[in-house]
C-alpha positions in Angstrom: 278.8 211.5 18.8 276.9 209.0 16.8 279.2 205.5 16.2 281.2 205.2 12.9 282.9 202.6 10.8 286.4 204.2 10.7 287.6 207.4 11.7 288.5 207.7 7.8 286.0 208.6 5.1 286.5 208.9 1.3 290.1 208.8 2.0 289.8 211.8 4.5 290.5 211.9 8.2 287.9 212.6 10.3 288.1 214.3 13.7 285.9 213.9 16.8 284.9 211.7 19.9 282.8 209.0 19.9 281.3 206.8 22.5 281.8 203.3 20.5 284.9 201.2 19.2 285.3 201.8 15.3 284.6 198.9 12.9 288.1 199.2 11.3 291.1 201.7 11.4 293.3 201.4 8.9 295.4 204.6 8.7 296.6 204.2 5.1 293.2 204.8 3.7 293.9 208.1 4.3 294.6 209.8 0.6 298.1 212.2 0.9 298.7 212.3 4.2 302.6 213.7 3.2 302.2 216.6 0.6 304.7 214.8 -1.2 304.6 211.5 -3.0 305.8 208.4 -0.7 304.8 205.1 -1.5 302.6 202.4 0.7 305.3 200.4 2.1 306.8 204.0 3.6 303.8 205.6 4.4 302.9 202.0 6.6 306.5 202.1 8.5 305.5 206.0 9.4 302.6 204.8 11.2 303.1 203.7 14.8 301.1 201.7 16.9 300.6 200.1 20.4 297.9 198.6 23.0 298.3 198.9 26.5 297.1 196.8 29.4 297.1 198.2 33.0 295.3 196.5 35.7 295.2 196.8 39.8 293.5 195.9 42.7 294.6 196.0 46.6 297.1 193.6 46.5 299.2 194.1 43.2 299.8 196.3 40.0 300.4 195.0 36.0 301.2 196.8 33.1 301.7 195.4 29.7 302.7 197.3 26.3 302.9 196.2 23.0 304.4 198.5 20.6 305.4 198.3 17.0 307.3 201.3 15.5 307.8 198.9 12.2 311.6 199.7 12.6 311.6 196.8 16.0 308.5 195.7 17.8 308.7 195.9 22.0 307.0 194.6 25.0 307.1 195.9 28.6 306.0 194.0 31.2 306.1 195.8 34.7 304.5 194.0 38.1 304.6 195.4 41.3 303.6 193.9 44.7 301.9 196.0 46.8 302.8 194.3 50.2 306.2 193.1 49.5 307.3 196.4 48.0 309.0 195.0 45.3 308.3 195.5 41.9 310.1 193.3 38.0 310.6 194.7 35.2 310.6 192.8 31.4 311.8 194.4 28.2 312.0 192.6 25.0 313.2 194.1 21.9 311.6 192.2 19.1 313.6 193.6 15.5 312.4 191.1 13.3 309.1 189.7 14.4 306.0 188.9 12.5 302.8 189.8 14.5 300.9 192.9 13.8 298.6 194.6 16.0 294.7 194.2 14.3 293.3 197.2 12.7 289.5 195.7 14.2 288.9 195.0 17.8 285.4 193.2 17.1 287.2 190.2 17.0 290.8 189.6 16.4 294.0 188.2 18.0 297.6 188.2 17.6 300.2 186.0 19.2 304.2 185.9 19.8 306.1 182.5 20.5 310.2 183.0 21.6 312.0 180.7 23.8 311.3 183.0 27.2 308.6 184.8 26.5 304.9 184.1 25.2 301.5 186.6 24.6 298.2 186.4 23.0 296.0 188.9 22.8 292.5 188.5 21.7 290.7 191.6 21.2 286.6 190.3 21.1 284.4 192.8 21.7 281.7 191.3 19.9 281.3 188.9 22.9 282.1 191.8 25.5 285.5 190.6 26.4 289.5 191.2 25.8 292.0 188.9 26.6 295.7 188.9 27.4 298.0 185.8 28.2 301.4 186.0 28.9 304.4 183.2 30.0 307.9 185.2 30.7 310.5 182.4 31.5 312.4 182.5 34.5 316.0 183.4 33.0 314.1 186.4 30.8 312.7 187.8 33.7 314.5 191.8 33.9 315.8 193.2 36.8 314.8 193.2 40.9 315.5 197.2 41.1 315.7 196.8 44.9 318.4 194.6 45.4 320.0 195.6 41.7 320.9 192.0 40.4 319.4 189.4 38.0 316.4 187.5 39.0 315.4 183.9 38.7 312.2 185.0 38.2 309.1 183.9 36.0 305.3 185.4 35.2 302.3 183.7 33.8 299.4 186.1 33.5 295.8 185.3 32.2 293.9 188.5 32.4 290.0 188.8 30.8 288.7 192.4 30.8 284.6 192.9 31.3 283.5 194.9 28.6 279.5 195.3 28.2 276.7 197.8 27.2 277.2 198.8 30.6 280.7 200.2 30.4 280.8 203.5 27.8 284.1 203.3 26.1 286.2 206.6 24.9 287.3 206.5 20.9 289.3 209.8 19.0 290.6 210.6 15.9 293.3 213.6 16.6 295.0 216.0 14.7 298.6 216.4 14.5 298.7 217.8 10.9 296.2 218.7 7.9 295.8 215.2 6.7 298.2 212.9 9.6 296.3 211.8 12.3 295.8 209.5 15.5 293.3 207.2 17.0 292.4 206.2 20.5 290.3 203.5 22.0 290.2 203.3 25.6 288.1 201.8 28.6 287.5 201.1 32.0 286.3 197.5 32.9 286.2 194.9 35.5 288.8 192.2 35.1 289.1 188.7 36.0 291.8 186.5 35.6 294.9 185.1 37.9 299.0 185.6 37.9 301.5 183.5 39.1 304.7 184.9 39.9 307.3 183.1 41.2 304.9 180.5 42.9 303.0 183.1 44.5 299.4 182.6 42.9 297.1 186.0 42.7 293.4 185.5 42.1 291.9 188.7 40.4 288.6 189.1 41.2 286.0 191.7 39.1 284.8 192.7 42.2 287.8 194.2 43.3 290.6 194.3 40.4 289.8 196.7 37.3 292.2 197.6 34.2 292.1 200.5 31.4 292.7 198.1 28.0 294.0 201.3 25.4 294.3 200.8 21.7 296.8 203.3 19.7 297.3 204.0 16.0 299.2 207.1 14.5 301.0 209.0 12.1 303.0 210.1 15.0 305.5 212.9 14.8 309.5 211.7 14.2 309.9 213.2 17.6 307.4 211.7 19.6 306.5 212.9 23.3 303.4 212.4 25.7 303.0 212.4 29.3 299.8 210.1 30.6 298.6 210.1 34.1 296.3 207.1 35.4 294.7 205.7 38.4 292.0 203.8 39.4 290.3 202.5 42.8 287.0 203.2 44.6 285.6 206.5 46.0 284.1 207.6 49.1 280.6 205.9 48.0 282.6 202.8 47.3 282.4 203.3 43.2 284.4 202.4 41.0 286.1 204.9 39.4 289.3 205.3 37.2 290.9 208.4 35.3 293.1 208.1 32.0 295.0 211.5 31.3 297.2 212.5 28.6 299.0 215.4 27.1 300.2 214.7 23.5 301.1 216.9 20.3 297.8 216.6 19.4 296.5 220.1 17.6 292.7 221.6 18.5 292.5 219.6 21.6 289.6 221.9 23.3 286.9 220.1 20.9 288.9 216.9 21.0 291.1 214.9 23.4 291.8 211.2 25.0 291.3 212.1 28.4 288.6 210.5 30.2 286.9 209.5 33.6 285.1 206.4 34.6 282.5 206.4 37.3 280.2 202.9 37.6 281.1 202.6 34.1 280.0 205.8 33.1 282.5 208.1 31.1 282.9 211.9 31.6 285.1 213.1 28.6 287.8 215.7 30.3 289.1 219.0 28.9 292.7 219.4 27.9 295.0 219.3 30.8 298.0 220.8 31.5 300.7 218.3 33.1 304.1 220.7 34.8 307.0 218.7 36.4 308.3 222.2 38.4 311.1 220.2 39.4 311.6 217.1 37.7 309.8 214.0 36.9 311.2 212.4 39.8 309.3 215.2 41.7 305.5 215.9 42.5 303.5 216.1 38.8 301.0 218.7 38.7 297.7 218.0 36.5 295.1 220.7 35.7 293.1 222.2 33.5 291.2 225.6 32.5 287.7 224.0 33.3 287.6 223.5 37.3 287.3 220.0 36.2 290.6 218.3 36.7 293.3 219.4 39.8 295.5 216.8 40.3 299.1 216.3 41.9 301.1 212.9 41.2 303.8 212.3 43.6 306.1 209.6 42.4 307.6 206.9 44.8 309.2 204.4 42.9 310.6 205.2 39.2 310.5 202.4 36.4 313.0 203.8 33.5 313.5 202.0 30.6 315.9 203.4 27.5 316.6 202.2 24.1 319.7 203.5 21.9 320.6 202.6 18.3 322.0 204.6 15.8 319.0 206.2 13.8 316.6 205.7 16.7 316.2 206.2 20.7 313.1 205.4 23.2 313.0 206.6 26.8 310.1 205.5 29.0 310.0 206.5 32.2 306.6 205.2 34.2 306.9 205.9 37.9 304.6 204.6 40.7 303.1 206.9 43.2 300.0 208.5 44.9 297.7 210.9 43.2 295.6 214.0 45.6 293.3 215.9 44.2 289.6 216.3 42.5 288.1 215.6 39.1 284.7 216.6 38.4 282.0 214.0 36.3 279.4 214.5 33.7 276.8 215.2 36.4 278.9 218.2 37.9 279.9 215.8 41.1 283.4 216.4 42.7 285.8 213.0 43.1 287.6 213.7 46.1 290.9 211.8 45.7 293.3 210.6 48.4 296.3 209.1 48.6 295.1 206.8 45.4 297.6 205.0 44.0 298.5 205.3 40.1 301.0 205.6 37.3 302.4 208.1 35.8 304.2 208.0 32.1 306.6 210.1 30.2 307.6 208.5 26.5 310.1 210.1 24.2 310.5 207.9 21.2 312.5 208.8 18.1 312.0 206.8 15.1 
């Protein structure tokens, strides 16, 4: 579909796909989106919001979320090391921060100082690029799961994702009532950058490291639940390809959905998939659709849970590393044999 401003017009939601990021979303210039009367400041804490950062090549694995459900803010940080086997986890529950995520991504940026743990993100793709820094202090620096004690550990990340005319990115405005709504923004690009963990320095190359960047904004349900699938690597004709998969509480999602392969760059919109756990998530994840164009299994290896309790509100993310078999089919009707490539899978439950 043809580019637009905002996936809002004259105060109504729109819903479709596009190929282009919007110019602004702002989710309260939707008119009503409660039947009854709530005011701005309530309608603005009902709308929840996150972007996401995932990026691999052969040596290591990052993913970085920042999510504000207005009640607390949070940031996961997760790094695994391919060779070594060993992965860190970083949680920070931020109740009564100030940043805000932008409602542009043309050219905006957002930053968080504490005493362990620093980001900015710079979201600029007027000049074809998104940034993400990050310092986590040693004493901060979550749990080694393998050995199941605290860490001396510290992270420094500078991570620059490609973005160019080149690259077709995936935007949607979903449905989950007549007038509440979500947005996506996702894409594929090369990334450059470094990481230094613990004195181990990581040079990420474009060549061979890649990332999905995905922007979020929602009048999400009270109860909350999605399950995303993702992987990336190259194929038998030594392409780069990547796959971003989700099942959400989104309405009508045969016309619409936020599921999307990259070839070279090139993005094949997917149909609505079905994601079974048959016995468990700690168990193989099957992935499929009604098409022929997505057969998947996910078999988990290592699982990365993370929970949050408080009185009038509870999160449970569980994101599991592991090995995804299987075929997706692209735009031009070619079959993506897929073997043994390794991914992420990622099962959210958030109450608030």
């Amino acid at each position: 579909m043809d580019s637009r401003a905002s996936p809002i017009e004259d105060g109504n939601p729109l819903i479709g796909t596009w190929n282009q990021a919007f110019d602004k979303v702002d989710l309260l210039e939707i008119r009503k989106p409660y039947p009854h009367f709530m005011p701005c400041w309530l309608r603005n804490w009902r709308i929840k919001e996150w972007e996401s950062f995932n990026i691999q090549n052969e040596n290591i694995m990052l993913n970085a979320i920042f999510c504000d459900v207005k009640l607390y803010k949070i940031a996961h940080v997760l790094f695994y090391d391919k060779k070594s086997k060993e992965k860190y986890f970083f949680r920070k529950l931020m109740p009564y921060t100030s940043w805000n995520l932008p409602k542009s991504l043309a050219n905006a940026s957002l930053e968080n100082h504490s005493s362990d743990f620093y980001f900015r993100i710079h979201n600029w793709l007027d000049a074809d690029i998104i940034k993400l820094d990050m310092n986590i202090e040693a004493a901060s620096f979550g749990w080694r799961a393998q050995l199941g004690r605290r860490t001396r550990s510290s992270l420094t990340a500078h991570l620059a994702y490609k973005t160019n005319s080149q690259i077709t990115p995936l935007a949607v405005s979903l449905g989950f009532a007549e007038r509440r709504t979500m947005y996506a923004y996702k894409t594929f690009t090369p990334v450059q950058g470094d990481i230094v963990f613990n004195g181990q320095y990581f040079a990420l190359k474009q060549e061979t490291c890649s990332g999905f960047f995905c922007d979020y904004k929602g009048f999400f349900p009270y109860r909350t639940q999605a399950v995303i699938c993702s992987a990336m690597g190259f194929d038998e004709k030594k392409r780069k390809f990547g796959f971003h998969i989700a099942e959400n509480q989104a309405k009508e999602t045969n016309k619409n959905n936020e599921n999307a392969l990259w070839v070279n760059g090139q993005l094949t919109p997917l149909p609505p998939v079905l994601i079974t756990m048959p016995n468990g998530a700690e168990a193989e994840w099957v992935i499929q659709d009604v098409e022929g164009m997505v057969d998947l299994t996910f078999t988990p290896i290592e699982q990365n849970k993370s929970t949050v309790g408080l009185v009038i509100t509870s999160a449970e993310f569980n994101a599991p590393f592991g090995y995804y078999n299987g075929m997706l089919v692209n735009s031009d009707g070619e079959q993506i044999q897929i073997k043994n490539l390794f991914g992420m899978g990622e099962k959210l439950y958030l109450r608030v």
